[in-house]
C-alpha positions as CSV (number, residue, x, y, z in Angstrom):
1,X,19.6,80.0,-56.4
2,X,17.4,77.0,-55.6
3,X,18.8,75.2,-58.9
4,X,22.2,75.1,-56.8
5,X,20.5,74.0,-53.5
6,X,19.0,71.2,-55.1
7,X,22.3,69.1,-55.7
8,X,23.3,69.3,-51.9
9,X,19.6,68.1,-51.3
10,X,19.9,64.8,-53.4
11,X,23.1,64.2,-52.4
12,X,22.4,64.4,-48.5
13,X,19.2,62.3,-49.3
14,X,21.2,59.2,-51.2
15,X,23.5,59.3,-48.1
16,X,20.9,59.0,-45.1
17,X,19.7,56.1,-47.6
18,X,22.7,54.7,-48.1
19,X,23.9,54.9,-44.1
20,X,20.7,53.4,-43.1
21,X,20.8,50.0,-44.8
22,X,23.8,48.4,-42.9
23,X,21.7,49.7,-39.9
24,X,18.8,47.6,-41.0
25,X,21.1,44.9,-41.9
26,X,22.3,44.8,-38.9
27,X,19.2,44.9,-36.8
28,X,17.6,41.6,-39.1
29,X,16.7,38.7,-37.1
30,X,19.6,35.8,-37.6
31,X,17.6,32.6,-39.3
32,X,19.3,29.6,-38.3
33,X,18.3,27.0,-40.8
34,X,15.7,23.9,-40.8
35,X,17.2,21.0,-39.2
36,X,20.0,22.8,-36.7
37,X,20.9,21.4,-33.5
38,X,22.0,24.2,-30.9
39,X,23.8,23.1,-28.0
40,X,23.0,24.8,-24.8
41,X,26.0,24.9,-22.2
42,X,25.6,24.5,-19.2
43,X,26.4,21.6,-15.8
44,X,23.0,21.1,-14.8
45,X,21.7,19.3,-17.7
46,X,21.9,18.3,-21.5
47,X,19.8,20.3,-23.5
48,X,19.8,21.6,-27.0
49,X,17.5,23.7,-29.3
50,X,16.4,22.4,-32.4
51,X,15.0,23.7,-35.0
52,X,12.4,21.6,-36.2
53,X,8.3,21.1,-36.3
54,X,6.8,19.7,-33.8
55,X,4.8,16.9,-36.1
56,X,8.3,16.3,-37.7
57,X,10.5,15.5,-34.7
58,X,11.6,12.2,-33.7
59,X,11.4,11.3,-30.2
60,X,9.9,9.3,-27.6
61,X,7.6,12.5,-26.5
62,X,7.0,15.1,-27.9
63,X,4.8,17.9,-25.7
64,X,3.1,20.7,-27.6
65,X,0.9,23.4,-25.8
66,X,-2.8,24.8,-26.6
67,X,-4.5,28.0,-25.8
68,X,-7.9,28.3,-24.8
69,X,-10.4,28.9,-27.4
70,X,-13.4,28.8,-29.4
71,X,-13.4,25.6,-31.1
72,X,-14.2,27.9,-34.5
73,X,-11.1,29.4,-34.2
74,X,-8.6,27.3,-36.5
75,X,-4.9,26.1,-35.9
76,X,-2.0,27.6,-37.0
77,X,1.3,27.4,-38.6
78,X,3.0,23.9,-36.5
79,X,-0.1,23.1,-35.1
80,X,-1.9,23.2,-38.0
81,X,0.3,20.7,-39.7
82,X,0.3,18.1,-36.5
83,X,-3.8,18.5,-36.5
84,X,-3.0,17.0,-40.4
85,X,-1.1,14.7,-39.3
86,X,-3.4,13.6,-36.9
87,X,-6.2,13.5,-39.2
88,X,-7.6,16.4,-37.2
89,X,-7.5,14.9,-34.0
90,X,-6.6,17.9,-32.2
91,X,-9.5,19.5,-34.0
92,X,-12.1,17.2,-32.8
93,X,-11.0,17.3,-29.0
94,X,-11.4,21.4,-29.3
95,X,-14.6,20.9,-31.2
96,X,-16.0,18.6,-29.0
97,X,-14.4,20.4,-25.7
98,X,-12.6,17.1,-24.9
99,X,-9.5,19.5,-24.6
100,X,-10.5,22.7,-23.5
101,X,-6.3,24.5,-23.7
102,X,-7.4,25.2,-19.8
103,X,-4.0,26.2,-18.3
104,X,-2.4,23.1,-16.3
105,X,-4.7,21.1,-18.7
106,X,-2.9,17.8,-20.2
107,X,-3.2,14.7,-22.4
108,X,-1.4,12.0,-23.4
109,X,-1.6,10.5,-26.9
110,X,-0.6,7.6,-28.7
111,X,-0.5,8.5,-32.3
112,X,-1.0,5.9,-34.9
113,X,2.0,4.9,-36.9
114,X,3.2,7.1,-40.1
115,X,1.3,10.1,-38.5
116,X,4.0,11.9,-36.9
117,X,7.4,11.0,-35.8
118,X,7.1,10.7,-32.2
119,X,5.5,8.1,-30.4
120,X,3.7,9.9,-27.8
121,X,2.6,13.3,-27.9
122,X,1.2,15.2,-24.5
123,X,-1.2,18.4,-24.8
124,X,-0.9,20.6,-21.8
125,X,-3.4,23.5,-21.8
126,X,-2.3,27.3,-22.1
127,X,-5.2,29.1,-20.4
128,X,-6.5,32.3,-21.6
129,X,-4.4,33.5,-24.5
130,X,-5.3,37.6,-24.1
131,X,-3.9,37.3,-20.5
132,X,-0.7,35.5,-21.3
133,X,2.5,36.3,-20.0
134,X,6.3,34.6,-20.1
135,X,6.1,33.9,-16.1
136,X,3.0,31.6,-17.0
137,X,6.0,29.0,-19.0
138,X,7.4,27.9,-15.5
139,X,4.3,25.9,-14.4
140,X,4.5,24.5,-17.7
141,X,7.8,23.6,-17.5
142,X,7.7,21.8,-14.0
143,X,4.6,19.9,-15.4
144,X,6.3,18.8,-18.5
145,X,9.3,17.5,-16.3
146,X,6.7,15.6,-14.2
147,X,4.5,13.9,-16.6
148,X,7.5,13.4,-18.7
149,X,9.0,10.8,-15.5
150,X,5.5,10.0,-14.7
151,X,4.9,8.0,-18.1
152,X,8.9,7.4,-18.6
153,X,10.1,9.3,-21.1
154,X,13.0,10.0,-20.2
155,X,14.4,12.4,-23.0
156,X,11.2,14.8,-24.1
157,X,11.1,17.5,-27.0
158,X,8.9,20.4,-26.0
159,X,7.5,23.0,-28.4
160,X,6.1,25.9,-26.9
161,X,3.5,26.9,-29.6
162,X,2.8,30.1,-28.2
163,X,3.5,32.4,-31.8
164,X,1.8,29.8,-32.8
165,X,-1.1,29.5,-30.8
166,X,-1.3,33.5,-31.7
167,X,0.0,35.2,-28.6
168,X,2.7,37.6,-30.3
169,X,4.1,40.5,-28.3
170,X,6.8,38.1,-26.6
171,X,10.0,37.4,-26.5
172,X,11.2,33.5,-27.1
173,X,14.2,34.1,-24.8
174,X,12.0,34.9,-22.0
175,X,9.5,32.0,-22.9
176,X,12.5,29.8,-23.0
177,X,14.0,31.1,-19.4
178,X,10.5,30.7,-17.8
179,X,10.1,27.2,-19.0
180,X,13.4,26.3,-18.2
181,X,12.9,27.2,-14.2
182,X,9.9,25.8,-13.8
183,X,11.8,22.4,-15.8
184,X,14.7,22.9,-12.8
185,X,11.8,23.3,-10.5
186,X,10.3,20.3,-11.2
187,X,13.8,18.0,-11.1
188,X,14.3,19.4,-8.1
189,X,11.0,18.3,-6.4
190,X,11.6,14.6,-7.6
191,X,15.2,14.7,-6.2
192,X,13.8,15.9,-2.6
193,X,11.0,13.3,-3.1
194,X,13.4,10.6,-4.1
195,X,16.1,11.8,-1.1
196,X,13.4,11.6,1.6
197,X,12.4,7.7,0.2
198,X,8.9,9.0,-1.0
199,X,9.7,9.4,-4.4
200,X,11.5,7.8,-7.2
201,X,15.0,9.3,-8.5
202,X,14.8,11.8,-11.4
203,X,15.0,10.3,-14.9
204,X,15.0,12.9,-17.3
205,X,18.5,12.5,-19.3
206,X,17.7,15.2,-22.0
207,X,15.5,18.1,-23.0
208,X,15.2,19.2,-26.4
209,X,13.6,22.4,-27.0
210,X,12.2,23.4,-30.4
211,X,12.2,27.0,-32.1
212,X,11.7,28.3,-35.3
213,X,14.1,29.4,-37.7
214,X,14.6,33.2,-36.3
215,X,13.7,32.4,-33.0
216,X,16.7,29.8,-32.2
217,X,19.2,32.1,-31.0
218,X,17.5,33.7,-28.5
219,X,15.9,30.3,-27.2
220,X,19.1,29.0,-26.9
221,X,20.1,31.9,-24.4
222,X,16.8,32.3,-23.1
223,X,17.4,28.6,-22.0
224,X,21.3,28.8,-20.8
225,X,20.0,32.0,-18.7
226,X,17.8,29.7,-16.6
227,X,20.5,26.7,-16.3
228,X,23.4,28.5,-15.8
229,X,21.7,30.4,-12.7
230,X,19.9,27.7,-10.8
231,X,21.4,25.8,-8.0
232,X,21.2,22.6,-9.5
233,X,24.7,21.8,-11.1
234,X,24.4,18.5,-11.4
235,X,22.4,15.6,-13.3
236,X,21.4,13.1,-10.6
C-alpha cells in the first residue's frame, strides 16, 4: 500500500511547486532600468523620478541627506561613490565632526569640476538613524524647498539616501509622500511671505526626485499621493 500512496504524494508536491512560482513572480519588485525618467502627474508642480545616482546626476543642485553617526562607520552604496567623487570630502567633514548628519543640519558645497555632475551639492542632516521614521521626510522637504530659493536654484534633484544611509524597514512611497508635503509646505510659506510683501515670490520650477532601480514605482506614487492631495493646484 504505501508504494501506491507514494505517486499521489509526488505528484501533489510538483504542483504546490509549480502553483507557487507565478505567485512569486508576481509578488517581485518591478526594476525600472538605469537612466528612466518617470513623470509624476499632477497640477501643482512638475516633478519627475529619476532613476539615477546622486554623484551622476546633472543639475544645478543636487541635495543628498546624512544620518548621524560615528565617524568610523563607513558610507554606503550612493554615498559611498559621491564621498569618491569627492575625494572623500564627505568623509573628512564626518571624521572631523564638521558635519555631524544632526537632523535640520545643512551644507552647501561647491564641488570642483570633473567630480560630480552637479554644480552644487547641499548636505542636510538626518538625525538619529535607530529613531527614524517616514514623518521625519517633511521637515526635510520644506527645508530643501527653502534653501533651494534661498541660494537660487531653481530646479533641485533630491536623493533621499535613507536605504542608503542604512535605515531599512521603510517604505520609499511613504518617504516620497512625507517629503513631498513638507516640499508643498515649504512653497506655500514663500507664497504667503511673498503675498504679504515680506517675502520674495516662489522660484522653484522643477523637482526631480531620485530612486533606485526597484524603488521608482513606488516613489513615483508615493510622490503623486502628496501633490495630488494638497491644496496647492497651481505653480505660482
Amino acid at each position: 500500500m504505501p508504494s501506491q500512496r507514494a505517486p499521489s504524494r509526488i505528484s501533489l508536491t510538483l504542483f504546490l511547486a509549480t502553483a507557487l512560482v507565478p505567485l512569486a513572480s508576481a509578488q517581485a519588485t518591478p526594476s525600472t532600468p538605469e537612466g528612466t525618467r518617470l513623470s509624476v502627474t499632477n497640477n501643482t508642480l512638475p516633478v519627475e523620478v529619476f532613476v539615477e545616482s546622486p554623484a551622476l546626476a546633472e543639475g544645478d543642485l543636487q541635495v543628498i541627506c546624512l544620518f548621524q553617526s560615528s565617524p568610523q562607520n563607513k558610507l554606503l552604496a550612493s554615498l559611498d561613490v559621491m564621498d569618491q567623487r569627492l575625494n572623500g570630502l564627505l568623509t573628512t567633514l564626518r571624521t572631523t565632526q564638521l558635519f555631524r548628519g544632526d537632523l535640520g543640519e545643512t551644507l552647501v558645497i561647491e564641488p570642483k569640476p570633473g567630480t560630480i555632475k552637479a554644480r552644487r551639492l547641499l548636505l542636510i542632516g538626518l538625525g538619529d538613524r535607530a529613531s527614524f521614521t517616514p514623518q521625519r521626510e517633511e521637515l526635510i522637504g520644506e527645508i530643501v524647498y527653502t534653501e533651494s530659493q534661498r541660494i537660487g536654484a531653481d530646479a533641485p534633484t533630491f536623493a533621499p539616501t535613507v536605504l542608503d544611509g542604512g535605515a531599512t524597514g521603510f517604505n520609499t512611497g511613504e518617504v516620497a509622500k512625507e517629503f513631498m508635503r513638507g516640499f508643498l509646505r515649504g512653497r506655500a510659506i514663500a507664497t504667503q511671505l511673498s503675498v504679504s510683501g515680506t517675502g520674495h515670490a516662489p522660484t522653484i520650477t522643477k523637482l526631480t526626485f531620485l530612486a533606485g532601480a526597484t524603488h521608482a514605482i513606488d516613489t513615483r506614487d508615493g510622490l503623486a499621493a502628496a501633490l495630488n492631495t494638497s491644496t496647492t493646484t497651481k505653480v505660482p
